[in-house]
PQR file of N, CA, C, O and H, with PARSE charges and radii, in Angstrom:
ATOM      1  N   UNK A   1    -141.490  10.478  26.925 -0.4000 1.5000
ATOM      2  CA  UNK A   1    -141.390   9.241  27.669 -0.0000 2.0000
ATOM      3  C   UNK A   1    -142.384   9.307  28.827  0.5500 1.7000
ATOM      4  O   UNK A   1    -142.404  10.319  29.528 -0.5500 1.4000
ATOM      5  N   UNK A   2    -143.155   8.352  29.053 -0.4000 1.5000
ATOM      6  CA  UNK A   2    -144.083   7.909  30.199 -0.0000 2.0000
ATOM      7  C   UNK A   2    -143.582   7.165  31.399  0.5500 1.7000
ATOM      8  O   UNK A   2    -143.412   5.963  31.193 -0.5500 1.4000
ATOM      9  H   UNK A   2    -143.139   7.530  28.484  0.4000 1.0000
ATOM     10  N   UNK A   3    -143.285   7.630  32.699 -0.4000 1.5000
ATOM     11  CA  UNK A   3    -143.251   6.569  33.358 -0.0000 2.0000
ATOM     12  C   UNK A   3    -144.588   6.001  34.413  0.5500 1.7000
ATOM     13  O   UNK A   3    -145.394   6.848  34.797 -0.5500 1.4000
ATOM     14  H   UNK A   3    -143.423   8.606  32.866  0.4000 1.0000
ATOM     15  N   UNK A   4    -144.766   4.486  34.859 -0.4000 1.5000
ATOM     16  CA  UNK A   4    -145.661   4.078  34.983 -0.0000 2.0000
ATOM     17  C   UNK A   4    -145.214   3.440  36.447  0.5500 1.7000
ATOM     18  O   UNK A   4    -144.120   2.888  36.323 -0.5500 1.4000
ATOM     19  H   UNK A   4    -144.111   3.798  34.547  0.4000 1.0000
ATOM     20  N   UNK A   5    -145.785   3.344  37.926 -0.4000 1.5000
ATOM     21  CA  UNK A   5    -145.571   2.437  38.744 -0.0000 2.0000
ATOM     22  C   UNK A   5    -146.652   1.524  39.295  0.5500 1.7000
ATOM     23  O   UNK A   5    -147.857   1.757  39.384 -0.5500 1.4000
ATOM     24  H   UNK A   5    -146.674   3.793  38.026  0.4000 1.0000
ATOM     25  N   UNK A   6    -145.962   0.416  39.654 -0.4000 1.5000
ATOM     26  CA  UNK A   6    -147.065  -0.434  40.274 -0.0000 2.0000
ATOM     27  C   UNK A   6    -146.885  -1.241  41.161  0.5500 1.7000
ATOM     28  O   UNK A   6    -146.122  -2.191  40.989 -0.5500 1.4000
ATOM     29  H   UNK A   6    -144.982   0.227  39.582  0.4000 1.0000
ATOM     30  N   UNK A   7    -147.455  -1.074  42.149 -0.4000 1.5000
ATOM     31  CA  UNK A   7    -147.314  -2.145  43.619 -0.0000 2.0000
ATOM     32  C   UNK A   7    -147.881  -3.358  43.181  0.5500 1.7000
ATOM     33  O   UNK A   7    -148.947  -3.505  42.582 -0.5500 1.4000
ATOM     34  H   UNK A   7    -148.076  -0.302  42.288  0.4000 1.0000
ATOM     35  N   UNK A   8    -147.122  -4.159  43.514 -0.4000 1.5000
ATOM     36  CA  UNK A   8    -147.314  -5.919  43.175 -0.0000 2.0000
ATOM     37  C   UNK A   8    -147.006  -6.988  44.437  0.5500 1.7000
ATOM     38  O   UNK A   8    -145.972  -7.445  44.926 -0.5500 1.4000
ATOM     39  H   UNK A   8    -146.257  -4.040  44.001  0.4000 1.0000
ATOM     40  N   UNK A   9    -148.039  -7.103  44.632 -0.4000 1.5000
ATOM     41  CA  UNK A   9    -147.794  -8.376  45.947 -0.0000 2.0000
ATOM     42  C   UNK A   9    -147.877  -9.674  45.491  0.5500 1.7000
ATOM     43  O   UNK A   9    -148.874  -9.879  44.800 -0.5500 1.4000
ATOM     44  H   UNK A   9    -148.878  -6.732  44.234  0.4000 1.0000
ATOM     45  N   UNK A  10    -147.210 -10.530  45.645 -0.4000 1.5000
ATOM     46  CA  UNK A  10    -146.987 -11.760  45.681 -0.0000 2.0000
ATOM     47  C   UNK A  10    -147.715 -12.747  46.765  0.5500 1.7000
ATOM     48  O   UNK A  10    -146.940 -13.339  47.516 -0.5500 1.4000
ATOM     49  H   UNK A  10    -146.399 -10.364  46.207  0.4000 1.0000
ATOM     50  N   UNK A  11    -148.924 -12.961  46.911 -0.4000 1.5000
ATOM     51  CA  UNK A  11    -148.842 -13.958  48.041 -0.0000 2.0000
ATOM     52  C   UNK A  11    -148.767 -15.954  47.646  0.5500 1.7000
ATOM     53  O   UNK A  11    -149.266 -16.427  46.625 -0.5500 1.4000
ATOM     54  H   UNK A  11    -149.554 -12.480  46.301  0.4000 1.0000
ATOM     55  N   UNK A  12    -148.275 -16.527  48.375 -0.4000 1.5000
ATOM     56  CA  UNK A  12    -148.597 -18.242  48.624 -0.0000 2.0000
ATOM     57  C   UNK A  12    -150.020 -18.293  48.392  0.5500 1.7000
ATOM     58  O   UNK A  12    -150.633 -17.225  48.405 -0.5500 1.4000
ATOM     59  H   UNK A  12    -147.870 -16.142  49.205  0.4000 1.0000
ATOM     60  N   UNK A  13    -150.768 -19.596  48.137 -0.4000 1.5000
ATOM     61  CA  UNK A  13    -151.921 -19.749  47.890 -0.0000 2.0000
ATOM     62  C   UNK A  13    -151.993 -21.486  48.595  0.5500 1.7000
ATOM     63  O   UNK A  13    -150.996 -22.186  48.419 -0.5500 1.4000
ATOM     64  H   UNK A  13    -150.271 -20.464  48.126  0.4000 1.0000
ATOM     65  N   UNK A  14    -152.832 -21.898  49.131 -0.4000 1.5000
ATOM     66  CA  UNK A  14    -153.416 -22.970  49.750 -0.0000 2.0000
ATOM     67  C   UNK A  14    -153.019 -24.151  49.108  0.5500 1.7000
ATOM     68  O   UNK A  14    -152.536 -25.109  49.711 -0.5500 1.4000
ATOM     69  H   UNK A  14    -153.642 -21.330  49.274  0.4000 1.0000
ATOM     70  N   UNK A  15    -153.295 -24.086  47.376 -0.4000 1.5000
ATOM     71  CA  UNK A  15    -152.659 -25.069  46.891 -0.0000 2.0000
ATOM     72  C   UNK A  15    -151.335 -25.289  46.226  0.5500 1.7000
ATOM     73  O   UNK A  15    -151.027 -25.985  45.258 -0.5500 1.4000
ATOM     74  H   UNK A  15    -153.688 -23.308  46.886  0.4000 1.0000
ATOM     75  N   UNK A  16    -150.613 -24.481  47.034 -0.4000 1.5000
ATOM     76  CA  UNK A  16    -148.910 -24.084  46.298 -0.0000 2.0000
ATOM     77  C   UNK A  16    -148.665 -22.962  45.258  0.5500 1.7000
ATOM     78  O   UNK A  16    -147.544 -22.491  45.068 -0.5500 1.4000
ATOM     79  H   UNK A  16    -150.863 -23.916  47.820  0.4000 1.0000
ATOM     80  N   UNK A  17    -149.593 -22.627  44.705 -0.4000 1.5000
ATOM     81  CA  UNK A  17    -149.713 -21.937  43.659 -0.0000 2.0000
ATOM     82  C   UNK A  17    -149.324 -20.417  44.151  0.5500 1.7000
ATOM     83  O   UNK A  17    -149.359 -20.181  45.358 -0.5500 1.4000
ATOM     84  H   UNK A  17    -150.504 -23.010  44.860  0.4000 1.0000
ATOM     85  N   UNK A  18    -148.947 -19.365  43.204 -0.4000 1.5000
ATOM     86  CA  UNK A  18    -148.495 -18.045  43.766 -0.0000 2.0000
ATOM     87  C   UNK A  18    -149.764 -17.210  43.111  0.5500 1.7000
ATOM     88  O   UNK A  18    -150.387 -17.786  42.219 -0.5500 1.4000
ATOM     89  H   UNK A  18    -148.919 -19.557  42.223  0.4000 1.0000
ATOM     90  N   UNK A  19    -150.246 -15.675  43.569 -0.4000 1.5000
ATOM     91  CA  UNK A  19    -151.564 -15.257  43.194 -0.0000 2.0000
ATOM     92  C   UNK A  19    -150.845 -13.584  43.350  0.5500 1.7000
ATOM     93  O   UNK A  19    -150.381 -13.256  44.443 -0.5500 1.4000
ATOM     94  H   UNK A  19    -149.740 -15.207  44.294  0.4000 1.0000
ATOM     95  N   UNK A  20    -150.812 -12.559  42.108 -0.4000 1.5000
ATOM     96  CA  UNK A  20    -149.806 -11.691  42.230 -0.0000 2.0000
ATOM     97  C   UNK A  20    -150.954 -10.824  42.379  0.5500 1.7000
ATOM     98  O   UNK A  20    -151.792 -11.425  41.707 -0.5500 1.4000
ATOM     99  H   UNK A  20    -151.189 -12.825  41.221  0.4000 1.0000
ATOM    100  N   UNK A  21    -151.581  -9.680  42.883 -0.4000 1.5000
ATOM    101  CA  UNK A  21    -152.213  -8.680  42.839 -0.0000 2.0000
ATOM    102  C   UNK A  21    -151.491  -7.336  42.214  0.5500 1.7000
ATOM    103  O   UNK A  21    -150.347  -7.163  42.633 -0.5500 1.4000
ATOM    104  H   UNK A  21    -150.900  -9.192  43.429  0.4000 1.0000
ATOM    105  N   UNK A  22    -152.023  -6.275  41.198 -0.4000 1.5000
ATOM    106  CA  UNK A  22    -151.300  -5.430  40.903 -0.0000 2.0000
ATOM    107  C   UNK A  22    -152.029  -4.036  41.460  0.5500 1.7000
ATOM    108  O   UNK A  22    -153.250  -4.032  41.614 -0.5500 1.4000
ATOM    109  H   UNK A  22    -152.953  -6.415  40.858  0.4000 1.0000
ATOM    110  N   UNK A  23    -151.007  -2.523  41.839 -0.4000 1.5000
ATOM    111  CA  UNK A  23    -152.122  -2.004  42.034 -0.0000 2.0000
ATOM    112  C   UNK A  23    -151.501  -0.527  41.495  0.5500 1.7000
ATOM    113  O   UNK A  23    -150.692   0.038  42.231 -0.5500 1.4000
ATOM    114  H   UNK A  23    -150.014  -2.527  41.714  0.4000 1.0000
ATOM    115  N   UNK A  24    -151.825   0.010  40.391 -0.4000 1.5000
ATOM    116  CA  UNK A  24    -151.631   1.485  39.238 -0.0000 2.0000
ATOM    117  C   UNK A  24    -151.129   2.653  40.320  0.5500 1.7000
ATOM    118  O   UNK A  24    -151.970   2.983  41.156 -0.5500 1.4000
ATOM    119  H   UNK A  24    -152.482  -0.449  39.793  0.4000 1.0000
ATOM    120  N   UNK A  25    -149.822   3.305  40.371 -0.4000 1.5000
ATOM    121  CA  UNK A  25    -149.843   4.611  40.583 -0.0000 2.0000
ATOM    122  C   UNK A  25    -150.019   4.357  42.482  0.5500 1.7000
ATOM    123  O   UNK A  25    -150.769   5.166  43.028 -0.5500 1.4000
ATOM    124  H   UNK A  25    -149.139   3.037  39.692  0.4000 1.0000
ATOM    125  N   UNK A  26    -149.499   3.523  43.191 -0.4000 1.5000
ATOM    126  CA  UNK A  26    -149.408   3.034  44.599 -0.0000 2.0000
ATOM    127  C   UNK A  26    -149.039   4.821  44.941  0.5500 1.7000
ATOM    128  O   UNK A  26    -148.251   5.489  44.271 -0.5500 1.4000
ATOM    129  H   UNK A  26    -148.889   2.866  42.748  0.4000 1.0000
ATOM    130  N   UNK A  27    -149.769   5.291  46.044 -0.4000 1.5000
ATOM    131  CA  UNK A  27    -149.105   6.541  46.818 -0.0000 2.0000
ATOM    132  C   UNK A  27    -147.113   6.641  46.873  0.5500 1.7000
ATOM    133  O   UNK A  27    -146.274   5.751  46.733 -0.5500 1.4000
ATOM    134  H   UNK A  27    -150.410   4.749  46.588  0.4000 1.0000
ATOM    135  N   UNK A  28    -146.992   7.880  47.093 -0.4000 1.5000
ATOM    136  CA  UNK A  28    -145.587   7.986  47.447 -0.0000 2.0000
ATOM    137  C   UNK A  28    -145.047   8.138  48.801  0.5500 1.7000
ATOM    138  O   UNK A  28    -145.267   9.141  49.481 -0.5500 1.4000
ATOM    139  H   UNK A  28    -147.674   8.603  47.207  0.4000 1.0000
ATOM    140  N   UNK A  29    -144.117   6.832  49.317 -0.4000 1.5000
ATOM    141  CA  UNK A  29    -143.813   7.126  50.967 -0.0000 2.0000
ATOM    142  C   UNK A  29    -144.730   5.929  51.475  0.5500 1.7000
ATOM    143  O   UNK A  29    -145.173   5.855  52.621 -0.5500 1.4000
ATOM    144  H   UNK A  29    -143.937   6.018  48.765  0.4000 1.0000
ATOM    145  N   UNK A  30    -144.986   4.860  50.305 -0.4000 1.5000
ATOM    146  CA  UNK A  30    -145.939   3.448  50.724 -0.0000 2.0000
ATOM    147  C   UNK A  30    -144.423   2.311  51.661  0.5500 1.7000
ATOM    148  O   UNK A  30    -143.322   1.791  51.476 -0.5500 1.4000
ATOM    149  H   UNK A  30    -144.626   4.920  49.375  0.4000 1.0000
ATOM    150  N   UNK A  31    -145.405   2.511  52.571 -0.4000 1.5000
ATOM    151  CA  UNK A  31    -144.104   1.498  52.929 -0.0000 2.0000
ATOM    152  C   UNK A  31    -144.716  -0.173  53.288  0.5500 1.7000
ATOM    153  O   UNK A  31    -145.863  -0.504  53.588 -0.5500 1.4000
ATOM    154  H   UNK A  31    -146.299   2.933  52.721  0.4000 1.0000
ATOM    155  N   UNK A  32    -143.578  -0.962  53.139 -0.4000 1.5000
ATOM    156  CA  UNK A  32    -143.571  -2.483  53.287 -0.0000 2.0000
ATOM    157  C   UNK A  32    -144.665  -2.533  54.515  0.5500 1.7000
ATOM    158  O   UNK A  32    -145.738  -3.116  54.362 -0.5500 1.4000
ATOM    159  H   UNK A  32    -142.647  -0.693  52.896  0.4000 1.0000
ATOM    160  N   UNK A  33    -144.283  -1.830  55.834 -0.4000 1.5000
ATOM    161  CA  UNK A  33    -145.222  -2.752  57.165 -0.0000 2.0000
ATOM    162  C   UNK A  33    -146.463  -2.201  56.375  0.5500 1.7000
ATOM    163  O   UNK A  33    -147.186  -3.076  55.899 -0.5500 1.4000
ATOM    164  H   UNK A  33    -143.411  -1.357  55.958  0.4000 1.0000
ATOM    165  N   UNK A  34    -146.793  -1.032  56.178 -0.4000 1.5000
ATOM    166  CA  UNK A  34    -148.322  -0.650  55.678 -0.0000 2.0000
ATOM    167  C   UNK A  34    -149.080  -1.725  54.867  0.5500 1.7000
ATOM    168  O   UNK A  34    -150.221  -2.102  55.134 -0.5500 1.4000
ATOM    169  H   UNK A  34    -146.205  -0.321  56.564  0.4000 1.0000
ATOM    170  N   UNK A  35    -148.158  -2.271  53.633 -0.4000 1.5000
ATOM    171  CA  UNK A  35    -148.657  -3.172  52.841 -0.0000 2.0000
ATOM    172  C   UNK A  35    -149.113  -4.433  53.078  0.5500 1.7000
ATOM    173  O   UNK A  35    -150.070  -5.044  52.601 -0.5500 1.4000
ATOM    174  H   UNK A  35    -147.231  -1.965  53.416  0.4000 1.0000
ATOM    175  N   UNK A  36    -147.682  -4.955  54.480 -0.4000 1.5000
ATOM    176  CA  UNK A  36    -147.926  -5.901  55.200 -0.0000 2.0000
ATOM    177  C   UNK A  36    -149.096  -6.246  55.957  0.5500 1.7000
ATOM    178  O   UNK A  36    -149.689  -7.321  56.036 -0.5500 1.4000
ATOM    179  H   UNK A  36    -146.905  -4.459  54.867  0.4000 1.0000
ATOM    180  N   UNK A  37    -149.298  -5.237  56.450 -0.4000 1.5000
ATOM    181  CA  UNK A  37    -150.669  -5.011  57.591 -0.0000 2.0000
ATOM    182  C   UNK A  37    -151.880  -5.740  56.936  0.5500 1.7000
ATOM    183  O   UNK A  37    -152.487  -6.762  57.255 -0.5500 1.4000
ATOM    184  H   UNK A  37    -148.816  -4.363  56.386  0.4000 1.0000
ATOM    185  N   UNK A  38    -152.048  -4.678  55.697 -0.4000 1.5000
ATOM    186  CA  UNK A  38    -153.016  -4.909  55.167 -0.0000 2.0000
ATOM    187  C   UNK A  38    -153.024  -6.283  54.161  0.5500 1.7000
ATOM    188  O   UNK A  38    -154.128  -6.783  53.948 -0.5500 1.4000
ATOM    189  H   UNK A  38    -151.555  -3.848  55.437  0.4000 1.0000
ATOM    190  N   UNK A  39    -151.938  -6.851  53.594 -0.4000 1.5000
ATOM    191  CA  UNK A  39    -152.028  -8.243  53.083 -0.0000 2.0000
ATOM    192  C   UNK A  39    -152.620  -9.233  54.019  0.5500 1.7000
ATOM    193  O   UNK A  39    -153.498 -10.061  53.773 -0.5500 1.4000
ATOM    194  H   UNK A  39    -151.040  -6.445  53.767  0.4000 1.0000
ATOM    195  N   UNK A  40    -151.773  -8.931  55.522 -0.4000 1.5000
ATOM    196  CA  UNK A  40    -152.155  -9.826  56.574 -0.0000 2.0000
ATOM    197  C   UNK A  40    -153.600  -9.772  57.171  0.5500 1.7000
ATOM    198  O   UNK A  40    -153.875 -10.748  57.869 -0.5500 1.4000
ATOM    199  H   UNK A  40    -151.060  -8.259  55.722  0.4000 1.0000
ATOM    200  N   UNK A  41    -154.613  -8.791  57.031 -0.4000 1.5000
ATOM    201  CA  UNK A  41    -155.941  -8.822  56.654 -0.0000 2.0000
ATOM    202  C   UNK A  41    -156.143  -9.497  55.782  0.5500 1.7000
ATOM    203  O   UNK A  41    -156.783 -10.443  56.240 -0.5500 1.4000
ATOM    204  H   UNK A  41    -154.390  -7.998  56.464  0.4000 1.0000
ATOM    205  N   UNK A  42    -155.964  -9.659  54.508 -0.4000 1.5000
ATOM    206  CA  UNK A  42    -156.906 -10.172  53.639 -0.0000 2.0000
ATOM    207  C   UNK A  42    -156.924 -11.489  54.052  0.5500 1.7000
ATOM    208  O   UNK A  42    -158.003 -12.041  54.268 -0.5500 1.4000
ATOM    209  H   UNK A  42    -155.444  -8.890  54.135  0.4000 1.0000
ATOM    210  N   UNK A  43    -155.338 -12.363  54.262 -0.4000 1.5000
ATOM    211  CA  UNK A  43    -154.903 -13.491  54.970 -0.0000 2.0000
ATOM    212  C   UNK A  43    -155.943 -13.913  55.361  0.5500 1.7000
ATOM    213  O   UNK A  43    -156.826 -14.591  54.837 -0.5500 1.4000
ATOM    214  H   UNK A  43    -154.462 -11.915  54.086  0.4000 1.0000
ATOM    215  N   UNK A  44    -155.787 -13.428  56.439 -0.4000 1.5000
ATOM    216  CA  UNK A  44    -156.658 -13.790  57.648 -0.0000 2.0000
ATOM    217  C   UNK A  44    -158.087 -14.302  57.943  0.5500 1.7000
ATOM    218  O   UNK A  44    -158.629 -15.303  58.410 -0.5500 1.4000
ATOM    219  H   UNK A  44    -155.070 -12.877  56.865  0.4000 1.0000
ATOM    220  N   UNK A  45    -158.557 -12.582  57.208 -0.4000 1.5000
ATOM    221  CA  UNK A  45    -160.302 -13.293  56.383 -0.0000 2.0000
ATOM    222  C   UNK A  45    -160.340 -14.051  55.729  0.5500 1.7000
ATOM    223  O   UNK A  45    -161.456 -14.543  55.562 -0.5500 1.4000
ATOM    224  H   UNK A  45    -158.117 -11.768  56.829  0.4000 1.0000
ATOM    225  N   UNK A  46    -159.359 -14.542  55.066 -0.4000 1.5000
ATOM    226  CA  UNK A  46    -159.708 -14.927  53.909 -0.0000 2.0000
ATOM    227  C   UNK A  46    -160.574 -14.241  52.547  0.5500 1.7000
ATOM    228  O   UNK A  46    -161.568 -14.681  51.971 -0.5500 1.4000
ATOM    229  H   UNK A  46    -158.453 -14.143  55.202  0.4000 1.0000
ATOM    230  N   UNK A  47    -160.129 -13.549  52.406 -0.4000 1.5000
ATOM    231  CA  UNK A  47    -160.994 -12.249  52.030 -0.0000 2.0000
ATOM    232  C   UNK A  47    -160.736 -12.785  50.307  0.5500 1.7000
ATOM    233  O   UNK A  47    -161.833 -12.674  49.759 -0.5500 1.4000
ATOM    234  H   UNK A  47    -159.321 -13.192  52.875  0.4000 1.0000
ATOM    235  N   UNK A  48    -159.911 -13.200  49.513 -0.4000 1.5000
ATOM    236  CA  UNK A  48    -159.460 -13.396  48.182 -0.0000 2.0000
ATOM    237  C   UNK A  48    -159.346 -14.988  48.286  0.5500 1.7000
ATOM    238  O   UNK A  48    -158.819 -15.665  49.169 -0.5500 1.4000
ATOM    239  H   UNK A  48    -159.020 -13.289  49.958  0.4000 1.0000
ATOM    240  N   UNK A  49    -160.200 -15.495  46.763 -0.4000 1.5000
ATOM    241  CA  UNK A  49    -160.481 -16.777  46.698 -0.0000 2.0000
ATOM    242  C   UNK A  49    -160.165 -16.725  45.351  0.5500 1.7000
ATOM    243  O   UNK A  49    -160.568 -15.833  44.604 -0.5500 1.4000
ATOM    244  H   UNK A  49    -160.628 -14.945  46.046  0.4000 1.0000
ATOM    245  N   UNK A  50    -159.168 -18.026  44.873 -0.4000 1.5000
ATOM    246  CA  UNK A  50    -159.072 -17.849  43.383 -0.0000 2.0000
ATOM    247  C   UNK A  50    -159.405 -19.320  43.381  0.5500 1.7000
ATOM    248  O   UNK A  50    -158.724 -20.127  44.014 -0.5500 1.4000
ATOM    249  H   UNK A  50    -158.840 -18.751  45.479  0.4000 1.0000
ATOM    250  N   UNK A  51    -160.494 -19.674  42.640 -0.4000 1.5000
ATOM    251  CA  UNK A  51    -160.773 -21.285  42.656 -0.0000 2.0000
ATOM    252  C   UNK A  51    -161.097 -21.562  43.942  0.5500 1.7000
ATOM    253  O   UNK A  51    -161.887 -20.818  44.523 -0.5500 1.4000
ATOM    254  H   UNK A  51    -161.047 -19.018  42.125  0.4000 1.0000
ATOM    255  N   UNK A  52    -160.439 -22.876  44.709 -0.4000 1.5000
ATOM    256  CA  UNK A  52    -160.436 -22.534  45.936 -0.0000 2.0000
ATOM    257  C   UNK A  52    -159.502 -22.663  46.849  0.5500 1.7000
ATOM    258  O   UNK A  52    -159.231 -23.243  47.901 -0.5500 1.4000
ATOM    259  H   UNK A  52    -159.797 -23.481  44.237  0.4000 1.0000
ATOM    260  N   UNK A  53    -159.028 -21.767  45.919 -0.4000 1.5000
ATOM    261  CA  UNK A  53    -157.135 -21.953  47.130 -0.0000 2.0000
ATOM    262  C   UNK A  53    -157.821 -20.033  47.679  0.5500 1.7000
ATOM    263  O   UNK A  53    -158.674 -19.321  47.150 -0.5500 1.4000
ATOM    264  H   UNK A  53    -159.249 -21.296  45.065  0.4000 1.0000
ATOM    265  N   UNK A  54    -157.050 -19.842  48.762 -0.4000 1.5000
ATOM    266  CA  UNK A  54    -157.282 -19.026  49.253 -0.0000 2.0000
ATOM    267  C   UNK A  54    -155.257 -18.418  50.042  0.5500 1.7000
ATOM    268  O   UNK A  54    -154.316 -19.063  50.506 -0.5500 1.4000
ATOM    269  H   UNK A  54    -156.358 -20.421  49.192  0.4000 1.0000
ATOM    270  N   UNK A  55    -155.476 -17.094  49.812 -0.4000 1.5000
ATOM    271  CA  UNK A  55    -153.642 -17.160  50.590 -0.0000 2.0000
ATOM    272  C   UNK A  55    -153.483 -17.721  51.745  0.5500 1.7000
ATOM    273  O   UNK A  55    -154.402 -18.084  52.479 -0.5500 1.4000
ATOM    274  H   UNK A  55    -156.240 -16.570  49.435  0.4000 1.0000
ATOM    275  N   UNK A  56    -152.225 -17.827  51.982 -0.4000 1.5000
ATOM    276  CA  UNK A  56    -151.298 -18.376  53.239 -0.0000 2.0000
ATOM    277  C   UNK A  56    -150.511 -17.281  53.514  0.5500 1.7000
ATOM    278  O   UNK A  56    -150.506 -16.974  54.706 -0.5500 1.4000
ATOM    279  H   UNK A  56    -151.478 -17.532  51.386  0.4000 1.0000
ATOM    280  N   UNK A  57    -149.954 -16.708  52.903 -0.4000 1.5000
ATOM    281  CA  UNK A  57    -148.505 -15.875  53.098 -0.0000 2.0000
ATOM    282  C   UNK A  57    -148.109 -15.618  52.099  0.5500 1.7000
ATOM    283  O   UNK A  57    -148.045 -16.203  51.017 -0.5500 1.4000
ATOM    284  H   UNK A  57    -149.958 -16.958  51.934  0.4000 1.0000
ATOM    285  N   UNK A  58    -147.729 -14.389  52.582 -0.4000 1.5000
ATOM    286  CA  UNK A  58    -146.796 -13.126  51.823 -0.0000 2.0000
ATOM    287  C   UNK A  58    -145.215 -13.852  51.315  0.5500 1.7000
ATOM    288  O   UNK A  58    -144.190 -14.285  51.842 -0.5500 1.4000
ATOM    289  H   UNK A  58    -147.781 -13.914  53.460  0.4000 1.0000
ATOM    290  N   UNK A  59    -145.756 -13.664  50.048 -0.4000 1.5000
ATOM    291  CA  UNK A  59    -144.383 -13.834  49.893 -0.0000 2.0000
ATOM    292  C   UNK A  59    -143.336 -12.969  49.165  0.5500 1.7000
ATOM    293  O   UNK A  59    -142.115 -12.993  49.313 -0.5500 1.4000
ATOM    294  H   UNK A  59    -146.589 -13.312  49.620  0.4000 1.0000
ATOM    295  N   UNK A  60    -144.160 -12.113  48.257 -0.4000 1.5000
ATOM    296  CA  UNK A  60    -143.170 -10.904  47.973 -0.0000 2.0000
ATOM    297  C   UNK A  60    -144.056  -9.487  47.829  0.5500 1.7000
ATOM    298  O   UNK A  60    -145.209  -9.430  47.403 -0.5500 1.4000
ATOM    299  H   UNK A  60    -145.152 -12.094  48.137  0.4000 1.0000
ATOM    300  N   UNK A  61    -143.451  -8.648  48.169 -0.4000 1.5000
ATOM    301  CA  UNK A  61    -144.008  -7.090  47.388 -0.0000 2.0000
ATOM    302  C   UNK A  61    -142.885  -5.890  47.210  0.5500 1.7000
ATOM    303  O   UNK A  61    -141.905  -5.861  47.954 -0.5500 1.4000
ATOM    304  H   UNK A  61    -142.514  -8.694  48.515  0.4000 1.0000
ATOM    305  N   UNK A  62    -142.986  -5.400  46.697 -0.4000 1.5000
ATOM    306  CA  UNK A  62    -142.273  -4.529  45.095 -0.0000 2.0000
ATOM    307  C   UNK A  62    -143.532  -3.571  44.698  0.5500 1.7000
ATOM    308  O   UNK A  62    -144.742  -3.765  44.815 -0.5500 1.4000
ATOM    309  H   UNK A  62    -143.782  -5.423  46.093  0.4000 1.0000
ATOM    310  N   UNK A  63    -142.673  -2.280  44.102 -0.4000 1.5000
ATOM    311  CA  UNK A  63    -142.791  -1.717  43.280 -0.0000 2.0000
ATOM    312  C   UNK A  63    -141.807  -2.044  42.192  0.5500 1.7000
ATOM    313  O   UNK A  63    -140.660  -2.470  42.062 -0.5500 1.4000
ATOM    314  H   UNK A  63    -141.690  -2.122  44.007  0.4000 1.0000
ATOM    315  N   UNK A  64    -143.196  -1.485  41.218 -0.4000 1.5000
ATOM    316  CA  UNK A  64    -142.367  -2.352  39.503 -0.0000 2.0000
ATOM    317  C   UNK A  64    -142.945  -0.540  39.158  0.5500 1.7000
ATOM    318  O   UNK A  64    -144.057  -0.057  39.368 -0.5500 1.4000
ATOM    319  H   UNK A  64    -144.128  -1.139  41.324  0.4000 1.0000
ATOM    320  N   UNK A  65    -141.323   0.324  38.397 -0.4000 1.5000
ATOM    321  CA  UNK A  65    -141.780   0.962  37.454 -0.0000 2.0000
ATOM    322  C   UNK A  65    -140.901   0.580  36.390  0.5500 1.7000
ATOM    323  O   UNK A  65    -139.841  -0.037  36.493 -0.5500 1.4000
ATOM    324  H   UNK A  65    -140.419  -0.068  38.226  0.4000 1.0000
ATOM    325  N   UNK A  66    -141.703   1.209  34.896 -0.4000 1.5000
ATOM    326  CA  UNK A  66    -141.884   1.062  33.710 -0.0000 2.0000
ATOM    327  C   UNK A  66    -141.390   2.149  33.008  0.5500 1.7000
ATOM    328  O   UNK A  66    -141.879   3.222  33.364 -0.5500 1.4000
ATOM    329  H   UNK A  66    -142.564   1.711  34.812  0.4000 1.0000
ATOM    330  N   UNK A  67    -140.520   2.202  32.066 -0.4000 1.5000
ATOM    331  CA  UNK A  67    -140.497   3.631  31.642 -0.0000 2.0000
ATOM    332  C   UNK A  67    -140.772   3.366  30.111  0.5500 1.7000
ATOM    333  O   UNK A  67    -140.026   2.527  29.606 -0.5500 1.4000
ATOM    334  H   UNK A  67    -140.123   1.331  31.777  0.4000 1.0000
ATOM    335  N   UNK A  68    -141.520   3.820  29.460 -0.4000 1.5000
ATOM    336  CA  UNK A  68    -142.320   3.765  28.247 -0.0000 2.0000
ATOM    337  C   UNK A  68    -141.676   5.007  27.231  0.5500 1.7000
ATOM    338  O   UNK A  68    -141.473   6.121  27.715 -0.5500 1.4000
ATOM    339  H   UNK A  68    -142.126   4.502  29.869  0.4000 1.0000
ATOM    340  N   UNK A  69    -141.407   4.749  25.938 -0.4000 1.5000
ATOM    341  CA  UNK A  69    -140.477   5.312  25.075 -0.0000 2.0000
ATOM    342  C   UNK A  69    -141.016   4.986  23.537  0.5500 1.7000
ATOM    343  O   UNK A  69    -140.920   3.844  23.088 -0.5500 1.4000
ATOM    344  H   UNK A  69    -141.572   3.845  25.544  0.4000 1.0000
ATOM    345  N   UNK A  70    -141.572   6.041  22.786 -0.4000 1.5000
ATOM    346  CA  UNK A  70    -141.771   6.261  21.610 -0.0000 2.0000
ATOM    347  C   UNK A  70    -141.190   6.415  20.583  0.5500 1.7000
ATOM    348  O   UNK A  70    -140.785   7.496  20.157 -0.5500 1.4000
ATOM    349  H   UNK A  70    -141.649   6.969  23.150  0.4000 1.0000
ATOM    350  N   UNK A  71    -141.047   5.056  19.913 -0.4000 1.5000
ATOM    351  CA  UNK A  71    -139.981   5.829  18.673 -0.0000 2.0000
ATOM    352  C   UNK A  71    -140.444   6.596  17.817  0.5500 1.7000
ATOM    353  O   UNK A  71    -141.627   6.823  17.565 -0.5500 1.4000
ATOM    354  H   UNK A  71    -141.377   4.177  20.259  0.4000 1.0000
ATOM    355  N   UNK A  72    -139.379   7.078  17.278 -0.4000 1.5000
ATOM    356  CA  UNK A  72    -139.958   8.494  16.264 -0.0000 2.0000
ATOM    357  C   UNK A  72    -140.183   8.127  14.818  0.5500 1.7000
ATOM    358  O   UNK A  72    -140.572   8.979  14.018 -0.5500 1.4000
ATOM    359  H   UNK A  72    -138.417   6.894  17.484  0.4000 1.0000
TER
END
């Protein structure tokens, strides 16, 4: 069996729309303000453009693990 984790942020987007970022194997001992910090950078710059909505706000983040299982 494999297990797999992944940090997933959720932010708002300009035109209502939600824009999920994923990110493989996040460090251990990642915490929420750290993630926060740095979402609230990208915010800010505006640093991430999808079309042309750009984020507003955080609206969720999670770790998602996976546990992966081979049948025989």
């Amino acid at each position: 069996m494999s297990t797999k984790k992944q940090l997933r942020m959720t932010m708002k987007m300009s035109n209502g729309k939600e824009l999920t970022l994923g990110l493989l194997d996040p460090k251990d001992g990642l915490s929420k303000a750290d993630v926060t910090t740095c979402l609230q950078s990208v915010i800010d710059k505006k640093a991430i453009v999808a079309g042309e909505a750009y984020p507003v706000s955080i609206k969720d983040i999670a770790i998602q693990t996976v546990d992966t299982e081979k049948l025989a």
